[in-house]
NUZA-796930 format. One record per residue (C-alpha): residue number from 0; x, y, z. Coordinates in nm, 3 decimals. Layout:
// residues N
  seq        u        v        w
  NUM        X        Y        Z
...
END
This chain:
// residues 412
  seq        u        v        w
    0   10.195    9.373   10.841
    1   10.191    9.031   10.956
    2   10.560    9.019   10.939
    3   10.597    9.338   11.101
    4   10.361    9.188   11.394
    5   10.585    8.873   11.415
    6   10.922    9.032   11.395
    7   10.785    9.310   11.650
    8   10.890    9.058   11.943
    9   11.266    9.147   11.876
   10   11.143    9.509   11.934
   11   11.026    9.397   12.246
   12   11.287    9.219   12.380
   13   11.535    9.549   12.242
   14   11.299    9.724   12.457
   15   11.237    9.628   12.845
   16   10.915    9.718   12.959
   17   10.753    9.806   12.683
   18   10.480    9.555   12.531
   19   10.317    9.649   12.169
   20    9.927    9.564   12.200
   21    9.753    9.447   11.814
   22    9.480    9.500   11.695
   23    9.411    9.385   11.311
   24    9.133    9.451   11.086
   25    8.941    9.396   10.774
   26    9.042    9.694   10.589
   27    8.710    9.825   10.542
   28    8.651    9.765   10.922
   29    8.965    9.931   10.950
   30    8.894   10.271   10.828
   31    8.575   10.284   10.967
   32    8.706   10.241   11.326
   33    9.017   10.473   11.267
   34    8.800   10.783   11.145
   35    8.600   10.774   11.434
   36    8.892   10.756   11.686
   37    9.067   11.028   11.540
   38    8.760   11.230   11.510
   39    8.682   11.204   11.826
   40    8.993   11.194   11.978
   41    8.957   10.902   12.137
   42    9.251   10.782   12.205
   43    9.259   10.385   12.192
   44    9.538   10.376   11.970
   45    9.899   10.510   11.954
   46   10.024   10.376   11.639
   47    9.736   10.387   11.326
   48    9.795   10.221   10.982
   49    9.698   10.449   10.759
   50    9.724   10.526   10.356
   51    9.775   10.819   10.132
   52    9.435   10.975   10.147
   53    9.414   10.995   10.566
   54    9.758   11.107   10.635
   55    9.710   11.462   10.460
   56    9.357   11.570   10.573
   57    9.407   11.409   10.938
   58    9.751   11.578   10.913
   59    9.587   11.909   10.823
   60    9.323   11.863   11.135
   61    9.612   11.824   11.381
   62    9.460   11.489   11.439
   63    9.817   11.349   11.405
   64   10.130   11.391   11.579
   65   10.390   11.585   11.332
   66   10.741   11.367   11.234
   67   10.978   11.710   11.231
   68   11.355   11.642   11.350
   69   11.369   11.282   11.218
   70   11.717   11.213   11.323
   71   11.952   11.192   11.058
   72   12.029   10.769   11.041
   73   11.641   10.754   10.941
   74   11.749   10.882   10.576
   75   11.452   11.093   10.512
   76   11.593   11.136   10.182
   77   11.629   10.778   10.075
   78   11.222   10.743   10.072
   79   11.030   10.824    9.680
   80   10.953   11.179    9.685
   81   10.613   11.110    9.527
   82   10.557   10.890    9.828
   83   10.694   11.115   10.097
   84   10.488   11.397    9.912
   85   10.118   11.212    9.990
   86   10.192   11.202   10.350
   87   10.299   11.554   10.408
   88   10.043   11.861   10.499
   89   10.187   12.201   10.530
   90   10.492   12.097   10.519
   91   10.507   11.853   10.803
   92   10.564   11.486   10.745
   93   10.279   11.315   10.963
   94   10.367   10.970   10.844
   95   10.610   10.722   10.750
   96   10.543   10.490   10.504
   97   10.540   10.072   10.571
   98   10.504   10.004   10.228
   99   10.403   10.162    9.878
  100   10.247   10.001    9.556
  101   10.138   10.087    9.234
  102    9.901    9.912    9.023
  103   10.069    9.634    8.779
  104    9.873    9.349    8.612
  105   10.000    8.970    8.699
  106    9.943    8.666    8.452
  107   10.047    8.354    8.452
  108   10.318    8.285    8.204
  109   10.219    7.907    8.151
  110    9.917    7.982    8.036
  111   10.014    8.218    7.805
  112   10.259    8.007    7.675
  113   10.028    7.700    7.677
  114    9.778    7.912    7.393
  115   10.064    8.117    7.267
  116    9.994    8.453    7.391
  117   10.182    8.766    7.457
  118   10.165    9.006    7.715
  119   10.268    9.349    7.591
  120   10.457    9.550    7.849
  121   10.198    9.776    7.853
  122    9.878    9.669    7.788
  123    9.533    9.824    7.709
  124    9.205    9.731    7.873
  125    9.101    9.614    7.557
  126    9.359    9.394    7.468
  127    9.328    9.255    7.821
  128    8.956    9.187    7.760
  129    9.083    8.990    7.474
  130    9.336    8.754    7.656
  131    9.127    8.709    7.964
  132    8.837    8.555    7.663
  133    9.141    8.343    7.538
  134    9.282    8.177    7.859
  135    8.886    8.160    8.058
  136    8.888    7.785    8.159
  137    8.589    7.789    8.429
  138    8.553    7.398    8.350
  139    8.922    7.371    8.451
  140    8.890    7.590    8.763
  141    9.096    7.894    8.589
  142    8.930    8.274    8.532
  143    9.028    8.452    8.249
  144    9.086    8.747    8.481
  145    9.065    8.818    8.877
  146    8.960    9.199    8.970
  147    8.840    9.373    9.273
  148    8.468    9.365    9.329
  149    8.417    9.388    9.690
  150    8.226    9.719    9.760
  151    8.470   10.023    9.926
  152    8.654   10.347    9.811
  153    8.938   10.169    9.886
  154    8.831    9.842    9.750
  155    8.616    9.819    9.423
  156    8.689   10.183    9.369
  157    9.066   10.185    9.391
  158    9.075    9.973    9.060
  159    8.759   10.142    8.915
  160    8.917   10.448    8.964
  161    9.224   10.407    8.747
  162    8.966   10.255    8.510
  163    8.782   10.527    8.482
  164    9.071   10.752    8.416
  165    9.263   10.522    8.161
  166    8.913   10.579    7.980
  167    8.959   10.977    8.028
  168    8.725   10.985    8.315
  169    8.755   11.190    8.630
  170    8.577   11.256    8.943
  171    8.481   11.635    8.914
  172    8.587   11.939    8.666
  173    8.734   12.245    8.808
  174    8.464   12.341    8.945
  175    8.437   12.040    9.173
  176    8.092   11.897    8.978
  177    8.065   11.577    8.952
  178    8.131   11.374    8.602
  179    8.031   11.050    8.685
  180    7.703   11.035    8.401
  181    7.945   11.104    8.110
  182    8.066   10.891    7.841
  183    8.408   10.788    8.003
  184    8.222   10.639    8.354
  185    7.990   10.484    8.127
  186    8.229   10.323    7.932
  187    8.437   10.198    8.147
  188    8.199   10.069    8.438
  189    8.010    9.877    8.138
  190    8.365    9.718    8.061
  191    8.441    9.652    8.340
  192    8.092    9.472    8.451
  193    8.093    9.319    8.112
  194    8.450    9.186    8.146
  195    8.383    9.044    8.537
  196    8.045    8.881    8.429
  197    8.191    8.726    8.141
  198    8.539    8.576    8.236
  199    8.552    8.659    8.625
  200    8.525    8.406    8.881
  201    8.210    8.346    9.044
  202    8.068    8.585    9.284
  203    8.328    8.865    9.188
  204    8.175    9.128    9.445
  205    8.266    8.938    9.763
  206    8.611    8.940    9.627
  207    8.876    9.229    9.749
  208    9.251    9.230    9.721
  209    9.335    8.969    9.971
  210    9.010    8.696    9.812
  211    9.185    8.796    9.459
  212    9.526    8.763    9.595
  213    9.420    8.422    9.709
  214    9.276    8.306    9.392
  215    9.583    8.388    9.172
  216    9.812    8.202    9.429
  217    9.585    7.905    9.442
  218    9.614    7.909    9.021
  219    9.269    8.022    8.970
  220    9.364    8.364    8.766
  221    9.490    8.353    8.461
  222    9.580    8.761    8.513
  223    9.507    9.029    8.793
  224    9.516    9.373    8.822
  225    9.591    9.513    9.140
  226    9.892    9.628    9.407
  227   10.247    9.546    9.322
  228   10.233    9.457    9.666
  229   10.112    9.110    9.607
  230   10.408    8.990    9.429
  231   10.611    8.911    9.686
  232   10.335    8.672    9.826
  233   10.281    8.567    9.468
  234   10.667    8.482    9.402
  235   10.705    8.268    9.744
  236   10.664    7.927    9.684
  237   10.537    7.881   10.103
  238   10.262    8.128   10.007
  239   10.211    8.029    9.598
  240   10.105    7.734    9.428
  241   10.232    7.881    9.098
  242   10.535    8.106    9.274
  243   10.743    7.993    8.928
  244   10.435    8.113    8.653
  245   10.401    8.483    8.763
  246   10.448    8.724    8.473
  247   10.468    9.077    8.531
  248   10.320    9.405    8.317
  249   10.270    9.785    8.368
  250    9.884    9.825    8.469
  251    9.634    9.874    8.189
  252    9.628   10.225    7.987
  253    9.291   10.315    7.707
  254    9.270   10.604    7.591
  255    9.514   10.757    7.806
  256    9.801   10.621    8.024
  257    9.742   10.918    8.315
  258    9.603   10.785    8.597
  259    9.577   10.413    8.523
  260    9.801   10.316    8.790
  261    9.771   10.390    9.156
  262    9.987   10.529    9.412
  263    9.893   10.385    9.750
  264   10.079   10.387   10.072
  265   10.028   10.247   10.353
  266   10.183   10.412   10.656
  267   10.272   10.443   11.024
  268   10.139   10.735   11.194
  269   10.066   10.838   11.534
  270    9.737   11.005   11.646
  271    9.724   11.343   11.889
  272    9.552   11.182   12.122
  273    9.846   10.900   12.195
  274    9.947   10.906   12.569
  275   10.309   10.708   12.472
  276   10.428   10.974   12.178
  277   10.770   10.886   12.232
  278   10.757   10.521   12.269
  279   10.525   10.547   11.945
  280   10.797   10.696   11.737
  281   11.069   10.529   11.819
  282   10.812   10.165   11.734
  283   10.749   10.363   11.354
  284   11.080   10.465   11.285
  285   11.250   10.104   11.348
  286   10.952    9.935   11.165
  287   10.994   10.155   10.850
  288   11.383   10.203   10.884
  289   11.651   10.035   10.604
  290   11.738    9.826   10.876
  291   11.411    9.707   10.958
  292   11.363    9.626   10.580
  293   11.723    9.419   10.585
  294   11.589    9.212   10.880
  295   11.254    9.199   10.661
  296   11.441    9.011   10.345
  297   11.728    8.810   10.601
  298   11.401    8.627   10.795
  299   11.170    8.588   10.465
  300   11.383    8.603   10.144
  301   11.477    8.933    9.983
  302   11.181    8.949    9.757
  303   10.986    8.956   10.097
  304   11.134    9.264   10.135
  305   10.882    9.569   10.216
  306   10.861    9.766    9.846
  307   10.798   10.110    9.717
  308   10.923   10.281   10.028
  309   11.320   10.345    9.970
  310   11.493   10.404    9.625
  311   11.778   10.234    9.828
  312   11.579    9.893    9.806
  313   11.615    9.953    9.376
  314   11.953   10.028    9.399
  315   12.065    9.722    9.537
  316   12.124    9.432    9.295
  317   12.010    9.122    9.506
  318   11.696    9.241    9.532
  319   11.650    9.316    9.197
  320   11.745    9.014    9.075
  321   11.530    8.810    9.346
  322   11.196    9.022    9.308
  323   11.084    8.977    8.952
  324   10.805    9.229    8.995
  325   11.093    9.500    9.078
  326   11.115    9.641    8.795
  327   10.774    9.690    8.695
  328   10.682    9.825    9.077
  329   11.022   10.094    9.037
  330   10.883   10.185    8.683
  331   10.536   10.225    8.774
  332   10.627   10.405    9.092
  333   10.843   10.682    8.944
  334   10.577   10.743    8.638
  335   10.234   10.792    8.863
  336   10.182   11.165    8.907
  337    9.905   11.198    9.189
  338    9.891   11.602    9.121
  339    9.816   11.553    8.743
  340    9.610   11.244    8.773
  341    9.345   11.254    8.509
  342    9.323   11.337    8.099
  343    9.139   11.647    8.151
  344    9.224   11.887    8.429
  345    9.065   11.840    8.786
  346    9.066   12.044    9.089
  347    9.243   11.771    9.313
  348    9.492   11.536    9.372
  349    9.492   11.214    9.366
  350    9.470   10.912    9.146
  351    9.218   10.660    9.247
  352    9.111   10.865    9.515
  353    9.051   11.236    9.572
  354    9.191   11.425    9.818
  355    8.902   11.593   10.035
  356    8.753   11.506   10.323
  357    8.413   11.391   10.111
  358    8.541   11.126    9.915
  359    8.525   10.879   10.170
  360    8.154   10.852   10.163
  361    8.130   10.954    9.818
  362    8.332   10.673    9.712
  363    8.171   10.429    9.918
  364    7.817   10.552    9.777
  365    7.942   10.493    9.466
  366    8.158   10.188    9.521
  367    7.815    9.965    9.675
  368    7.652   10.085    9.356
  369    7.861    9.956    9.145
  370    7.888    9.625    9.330
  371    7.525    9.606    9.322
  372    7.535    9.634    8.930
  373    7.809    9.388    8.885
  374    7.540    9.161    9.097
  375    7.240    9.210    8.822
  376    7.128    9.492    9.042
  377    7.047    9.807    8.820
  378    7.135    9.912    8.497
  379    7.482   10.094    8.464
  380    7.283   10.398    8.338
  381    7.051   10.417    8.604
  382    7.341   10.337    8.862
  383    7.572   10.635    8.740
  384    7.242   10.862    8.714
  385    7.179   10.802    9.059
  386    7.547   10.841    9.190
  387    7.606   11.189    9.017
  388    7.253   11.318    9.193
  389    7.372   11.184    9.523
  390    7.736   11.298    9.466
  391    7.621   11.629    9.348
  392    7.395   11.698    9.684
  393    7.675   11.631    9.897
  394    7.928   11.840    9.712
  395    7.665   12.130    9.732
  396    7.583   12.048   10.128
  397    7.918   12.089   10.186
  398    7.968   12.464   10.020
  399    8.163   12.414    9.735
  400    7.942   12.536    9.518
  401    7.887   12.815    9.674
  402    8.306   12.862    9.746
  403    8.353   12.800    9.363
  404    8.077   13.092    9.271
  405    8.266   13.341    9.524
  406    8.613   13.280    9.306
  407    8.466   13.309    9.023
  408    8.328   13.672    9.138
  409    8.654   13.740    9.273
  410    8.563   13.697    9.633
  411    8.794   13.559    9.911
END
């Protein structure tokens, strides 16, 4: 996005009169200010960022501004179905994605090699437990393992979520209860506290994607798990102390591999309420266009290139060969399957979030919970005891209880 803001003045200059107006924000800051524009229609942006788990249900509201007739030089066609899929509603397109990530896990290859270690292309949580207590240095300045602590359904609960379901965990049954006191939460939020207390940096719940991101660049990881995004940061030596050490691996599996990597995208989209609807479209469809993403890797090196978004960008060899995490990202991208996302069946889609209108609070209850544990505040079982009442309240406030009773009886 910063690159996008930066190269944005060749937009302008394409474009007389017309002056784009920034705003950036800490993500969590972020959604909180987005959601109550839309909501309320208030109209102070005309271009939103926006991810995978907005686009639908704001789509659905009419809170966004429908992409039909793309012309045909966009190459709808060209972007991953499975991406193009999470921002449609009704069969309108309501966003365009910027970029799109799975989850992968990066280690440093010097390390490994240093105490003769292997990373298996696909790894388990527990086998990654058991490197991170190999390669923890804290005396030397270097974690055994970097993860997302920073409380947010889009922060500590993205990674938590793919946890949970590598463990066979979901959200709710089919009958939208929660399942967050059952074995599989259990075990893997005690794994994961256990593994963050033990060979985490300090502090681990201040730390999101972009405090982890700058810990592994500084050399102060020995592995992360988190977006495929990062590598391109993580492979430029203007941005990375250890550009030349990155390894790359499919994200952690456990008892199951569905679900344990995430499908995220972040996206361009343009709220109801925008007064400049055409200028607006015209701004998201350059900045997400193969063109734009040429210009991208010409300015900032082909690996800098914006990933996830167009199978294109896999097809072609240079960038391939300069973005070592390529292959990983394309792999991990074409296997995530956010309308099967769990062991055992569920009622939604979605992989480290679910899609309904509740989650966002629901995941945020749960997600400062968590932190809180990972602090030495509550036990695990008294933390997951807690979230299911609260989660189970607000599922029941919100009628589908009472919507899942009238099926069952055959009612409309």
């Amino acid at each position: 996005m910063v690159r996008m803001q930066a190269l944005s003045s060749e937009y302008e200059r394409a474009h007389p009169g017309l002056r784009l107006n920034w705003v950036i924000l800490e993500e969590n800051t972020l959604r909180q200010r987005l959601t109550t524009d839309i909501s309320t229609h208030g109209g102070q942006f005309d271009v939103m960022t926006i991810g995978a788990y907005e686009a639908p249900l704001w789509g659905a509201q009419q809170w966004l501004q429908p992409l039909d007739g793309l012309p045909a030089d966009y190459e709808l066609s060209d972007l991953f179905p499975n991406v193009r899929e999470q921002l449609t509603a009704g069969g309108h397109l309501y966003a365009v994605p910027f970029y799109a990530e799975a989850s992968i896990t990066f280690y440093r290859k010097d390390l490994f090699a240093a105490r003769g270690l292997t990373m298996p292309e696909r790894p388990t949580w527990q086998q990654i437990r058991e490197l991170a207590a190999a390669l923890h240095q804290p005396d030397r300045g270097v974690y055994g393992i970097c993860l997302r602590g920073k409380a947010g359904w889009g922060e500590n609960m993205a990674l938590l979520g793919t946890l949970v379901n590598a463990y066979g965990g979901r959200w709710f049954d089919p009958d939208w209860r929660p399942q967050i006191d059952t074995p599989p939460w259990h075990e893997a939020v005690s794994f994961y506290i256990d593994l963050l207390g033990r060979y985490g940096p300090p502090g681990p719940s201040d730390n999101g994607f972009n405090e982890n991101l700058a810990l592994f660049a500084a050399g102060r990881c020995a592995m992360w798990v988190d977006a495929s995004v990062a590598g391109g940061t993580l492979v430029d030596p203007k941005e990375s102390t250890v550009a030349a050490k990155v390894g790359f691996a499919r994200a952690p599996q456990q008892v199951t591999d569905r679900g344990s990597s995430w499908l995220w995208v972040w996206s361009l989209a343009i709220p109801a309420s925008s007064r400049q609807t055409q200028a607006a479209r015209d701004f998201i469809l350059w900045a997400t266009s193969r063109a734009y993403l040429r210009k991208v890797g010409e300015r900032y090196g082909v690996a800098s290139t914006p990933p996830g978004t167009r199978l294109s960008t896999y097809e072609a060899p240079e960038y391939m060969a300069a973005a070592p995490f390529a292959k990983v990202t394309f792999d991990s991208l074409r296997a995530v399957d956010p309308a099967h996302p769990t062991l055992l069946p569920v009622p939604y889609k979605g992989i480290q979030l679910v899609s309904i209108p509740e989650f966002q609070a629901v995941a945020t209850l749960v997600g400062r919970m968590v932190a809180g544990a990972l602090t030495g505040r509550g036990q695990v079982d008294h933390v997951l005891r807690t979230c299911q009442n609260a989660v189970e309240r607000t599922m029941k406030r919100a009628g589908y209880y009472r919507n899942s009773a009238a099926r069952a009886a055959g009612e409309p």
